[in-house]
N, C-alpha and C positions, 0 to 999 in steps of 0.2 A: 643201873649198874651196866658198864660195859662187857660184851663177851669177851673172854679168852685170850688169847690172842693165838691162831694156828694155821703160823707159819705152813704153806707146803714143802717136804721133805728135801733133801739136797742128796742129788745121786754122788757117788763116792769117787773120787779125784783117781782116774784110772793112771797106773805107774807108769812110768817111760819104760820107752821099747830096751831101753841099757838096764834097768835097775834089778831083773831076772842074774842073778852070779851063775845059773846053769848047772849046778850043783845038788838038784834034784834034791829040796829040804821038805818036801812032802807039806807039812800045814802050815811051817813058818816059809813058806813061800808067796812074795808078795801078791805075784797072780793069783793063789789061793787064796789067802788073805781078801783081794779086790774081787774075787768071786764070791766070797761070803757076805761082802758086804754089798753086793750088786742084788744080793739075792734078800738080803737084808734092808733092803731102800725098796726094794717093788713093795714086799710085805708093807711098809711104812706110807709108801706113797698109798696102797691101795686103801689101808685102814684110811686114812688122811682123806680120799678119793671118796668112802661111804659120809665120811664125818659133813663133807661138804655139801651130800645131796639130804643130809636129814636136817640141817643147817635151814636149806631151802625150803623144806616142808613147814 
């Protein structure tokens, strides 16, 4: 039987420098939004990052 298959993670498509309205919406804020999920992709890559060196053992 073949493994798995595991892909490595995709860091998150950062917004254009326009797409900010400057209306100060606190968490529905796309750069907030793009930070959560920045911070969200490290987690993912680094699990992903262990998965690969126990892989090799």
């Amino acid at each position: 039987m073949s493994p798995t298959p595991d892909p490595r993670p995709e860091p998150p498509r950062e917004p254009d420098a326009f797409a900010c309205c400057g209306n100060e919406c606190g968490e529905a804020c796309v750069w907030t939004i793009y930070q959560h999920a920045q911070r969200r992709y490290a987690l993912e890559l680094e699990a992903w990052q262990l998965r690969q060196l126990e892989q090799e053992d």
